[in-house]
TORSE-381125 format. One record per residue: residue number from 1; residue in three letters; x negated, y negated, z negated of N, C-alpha, C in turn. Coordinates in steps of 0.05 Angstrom, whole numbers. Last residue first. Example, Ala and Ser with C-alpha at 12.3 -4.5 7.8 and 13.67 -1.06 7.14 Angstrom:
2
    i   aa     n.x     n.y     n.z    ca.x    ca.y    ca.z     c.x     c.y     c.z
    2  SER    -257      45    -142    -273      21    -143    -258      -1    -157
    1  ALA    -264     114    -156    -246      90    -156    -264      66    -156
//
This chain:
116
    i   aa     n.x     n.y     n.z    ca.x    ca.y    ca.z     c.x     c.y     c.z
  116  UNK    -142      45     -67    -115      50     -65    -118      75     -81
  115  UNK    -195      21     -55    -188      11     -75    -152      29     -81
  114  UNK    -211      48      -6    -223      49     -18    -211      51     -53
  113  UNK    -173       8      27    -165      46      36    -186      57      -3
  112  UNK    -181     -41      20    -156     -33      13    -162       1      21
  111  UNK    -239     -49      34    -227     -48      12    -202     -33       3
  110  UNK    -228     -34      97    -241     -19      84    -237     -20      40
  109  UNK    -193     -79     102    -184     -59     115    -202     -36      95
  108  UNK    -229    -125      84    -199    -117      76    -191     -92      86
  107  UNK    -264    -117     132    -269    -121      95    -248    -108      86
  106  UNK    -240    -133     172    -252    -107     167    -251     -98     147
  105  UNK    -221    -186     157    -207    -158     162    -209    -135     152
  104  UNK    -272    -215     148    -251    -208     127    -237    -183     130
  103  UNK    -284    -209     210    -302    -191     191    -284    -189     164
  102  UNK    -249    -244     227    -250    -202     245    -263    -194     218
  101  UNK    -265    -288     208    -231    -274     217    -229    -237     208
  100  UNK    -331    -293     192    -311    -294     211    -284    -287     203
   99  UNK    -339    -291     128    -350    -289     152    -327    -290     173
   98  UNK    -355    -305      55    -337    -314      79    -349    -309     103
   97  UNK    -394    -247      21    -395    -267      35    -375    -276      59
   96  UNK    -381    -226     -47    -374    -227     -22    -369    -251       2
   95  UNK    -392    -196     -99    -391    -213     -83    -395    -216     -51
   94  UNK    -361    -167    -147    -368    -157    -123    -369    -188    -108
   93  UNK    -353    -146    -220    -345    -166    -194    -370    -158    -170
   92  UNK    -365    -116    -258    -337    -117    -250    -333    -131    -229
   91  UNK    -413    -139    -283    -410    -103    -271    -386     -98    -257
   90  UNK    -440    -190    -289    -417    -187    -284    -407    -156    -260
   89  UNK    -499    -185    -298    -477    -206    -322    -448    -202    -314
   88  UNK    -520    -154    -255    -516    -148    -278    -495    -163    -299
   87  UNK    -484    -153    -188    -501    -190    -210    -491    -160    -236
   86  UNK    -507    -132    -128    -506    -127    -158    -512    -146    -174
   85  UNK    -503    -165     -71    -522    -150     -87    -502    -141    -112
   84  UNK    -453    -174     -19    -470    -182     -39    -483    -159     -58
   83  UNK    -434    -127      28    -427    -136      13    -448    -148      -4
   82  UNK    -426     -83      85    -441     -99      75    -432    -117      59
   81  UNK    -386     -32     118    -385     -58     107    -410     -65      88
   80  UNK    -394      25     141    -398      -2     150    -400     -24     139
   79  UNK    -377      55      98    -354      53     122    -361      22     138
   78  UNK    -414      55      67    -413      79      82    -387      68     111
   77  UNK    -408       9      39    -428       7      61    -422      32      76
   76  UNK    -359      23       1    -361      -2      35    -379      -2      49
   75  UNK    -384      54     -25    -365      67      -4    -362      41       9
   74  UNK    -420      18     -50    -435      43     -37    -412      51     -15
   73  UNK    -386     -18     -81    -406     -25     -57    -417       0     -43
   72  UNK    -358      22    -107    -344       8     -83    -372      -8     -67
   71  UNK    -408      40    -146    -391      56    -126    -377      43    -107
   70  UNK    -414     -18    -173    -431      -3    -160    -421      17    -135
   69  UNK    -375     -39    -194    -369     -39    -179    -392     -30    -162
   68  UNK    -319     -15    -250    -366     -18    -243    -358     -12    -217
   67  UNK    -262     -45    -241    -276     -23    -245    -305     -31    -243
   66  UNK    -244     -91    -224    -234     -87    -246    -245     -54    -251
   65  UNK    -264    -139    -191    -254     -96    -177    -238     -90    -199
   64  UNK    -265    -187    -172    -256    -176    -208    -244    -149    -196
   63  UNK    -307    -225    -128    -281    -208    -134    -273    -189    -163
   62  UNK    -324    -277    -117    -332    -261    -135    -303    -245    -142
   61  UNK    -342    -309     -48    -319    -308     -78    -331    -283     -84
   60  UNK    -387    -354     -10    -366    -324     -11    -359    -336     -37
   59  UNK    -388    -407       2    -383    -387      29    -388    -360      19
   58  UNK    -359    -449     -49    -379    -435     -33    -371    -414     -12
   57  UNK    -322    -450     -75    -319    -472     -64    -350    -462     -37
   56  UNK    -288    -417    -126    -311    -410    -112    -307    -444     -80
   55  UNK    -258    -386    -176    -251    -396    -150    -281    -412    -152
   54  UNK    -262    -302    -175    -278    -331    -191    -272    -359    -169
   53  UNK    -210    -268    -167    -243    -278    -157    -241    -304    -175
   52  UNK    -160    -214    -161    -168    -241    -176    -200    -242    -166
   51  UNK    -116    -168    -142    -143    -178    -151    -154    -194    -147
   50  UNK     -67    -152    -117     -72    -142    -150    -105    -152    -157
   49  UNK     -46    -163     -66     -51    -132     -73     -75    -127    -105
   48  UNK     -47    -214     -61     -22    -201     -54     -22    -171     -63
   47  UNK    -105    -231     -74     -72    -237     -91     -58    -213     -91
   46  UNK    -125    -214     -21    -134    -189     -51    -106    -201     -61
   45  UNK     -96    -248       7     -97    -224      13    -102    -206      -9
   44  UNK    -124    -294     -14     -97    -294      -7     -84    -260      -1
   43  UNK    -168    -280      -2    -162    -297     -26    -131    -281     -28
   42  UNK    -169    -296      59    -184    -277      41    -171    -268      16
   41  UNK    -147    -343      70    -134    -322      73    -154    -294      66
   40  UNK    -181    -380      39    -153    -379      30    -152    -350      55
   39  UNK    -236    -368      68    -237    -371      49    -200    -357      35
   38  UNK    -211    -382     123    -225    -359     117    -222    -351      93
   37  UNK    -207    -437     119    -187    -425     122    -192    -399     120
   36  UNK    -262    -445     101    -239    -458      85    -206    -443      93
   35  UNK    -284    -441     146    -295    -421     122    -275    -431      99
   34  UNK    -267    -476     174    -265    -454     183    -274    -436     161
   33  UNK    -279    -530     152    -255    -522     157    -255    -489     162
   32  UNK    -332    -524     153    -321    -528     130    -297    -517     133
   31  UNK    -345    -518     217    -352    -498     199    -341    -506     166
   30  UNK    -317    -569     219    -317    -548     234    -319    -522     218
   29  UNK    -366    -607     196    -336    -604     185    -321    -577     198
   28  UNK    -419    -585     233    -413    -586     195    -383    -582     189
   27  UNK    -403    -601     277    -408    -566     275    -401    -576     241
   26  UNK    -396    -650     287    -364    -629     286    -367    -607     283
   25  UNK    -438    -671     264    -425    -669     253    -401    -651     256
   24  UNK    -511    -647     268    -478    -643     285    -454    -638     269
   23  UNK    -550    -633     240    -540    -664     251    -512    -668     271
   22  UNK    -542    -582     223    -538    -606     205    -531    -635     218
   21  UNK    -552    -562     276    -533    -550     264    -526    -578     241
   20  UNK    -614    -580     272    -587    -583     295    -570    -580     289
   19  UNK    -626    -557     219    -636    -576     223    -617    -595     247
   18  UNK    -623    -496     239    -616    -511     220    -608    -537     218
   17  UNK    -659    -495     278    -629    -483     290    -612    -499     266
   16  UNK    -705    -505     262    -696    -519     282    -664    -511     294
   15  UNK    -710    -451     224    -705    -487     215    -695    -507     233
   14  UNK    -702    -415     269    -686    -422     258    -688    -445     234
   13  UNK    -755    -418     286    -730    -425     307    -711    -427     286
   12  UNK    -791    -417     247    -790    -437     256    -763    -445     271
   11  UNK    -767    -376     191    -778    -383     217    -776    -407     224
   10  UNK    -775    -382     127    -752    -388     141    -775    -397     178
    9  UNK    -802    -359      89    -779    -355      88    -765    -368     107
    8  UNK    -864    -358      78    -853    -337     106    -825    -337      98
    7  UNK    -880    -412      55    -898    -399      80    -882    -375      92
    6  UNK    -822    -443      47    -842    -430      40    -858    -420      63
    5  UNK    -787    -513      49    -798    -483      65    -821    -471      45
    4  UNK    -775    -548      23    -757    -524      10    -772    -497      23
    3  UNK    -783    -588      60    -798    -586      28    -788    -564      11
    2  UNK    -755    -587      99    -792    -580      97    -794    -570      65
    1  UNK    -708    -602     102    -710    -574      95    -740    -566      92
//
């Protein structure tokens, strides 16, 4: 990870948190599995209620609001939720980072009141 460091992007404690984290294999697969089952019941959830993502093998998905999704990021942050930036090439999608269980929820909980 040296050769990727810049002078102020990544503290010291946490390259070394990095770096541990990497050499531990049951944390690596662990955390695969777990952002994998995250991942599908995320997924799985918009399905069931009308909205599609870019499939995604990464630790978030690109959701298809099917509206400019400027406004839904603004009303998820008001109700707490934090969500990826604004990708111009795609005004319709919302990205969204895999996090815990609890945090999808939330997600979901706040999407679905928003989106209804």
């Amino acid at each position: 990870m040296r050769p990727h460091q810049t002078w102020d992007s990544v503290n010291i404690m946490a390259l070394v948190a990095a770096i541990a984290s990497l050499n531990d294999e049951t944390q690596v697969t662990n955390g695969r599995r777990r952002n994998g089952e995250t991942r599908a019941y995320l997924t799985s959830e918009l399905k069931s209620i009308g909205y599609e993502h870019i499939p995604s093998q990464a630790n978030f998905i690109m959701i298809n609001v099917k509206r400019p999704v400027m406004p839904l990021i603004g009303g998820l942050r008001e109700h707490g939720v934090q969500v990826g930036r604004f990708f111009p090439a795609l005004p319709n999608h919302m990205r969204v980072t895999i996090g815990k269980r609890a945090e999808m929820e939330t997600f979901l909980s706040a999407f679905r009141e928003l989106t209804s």
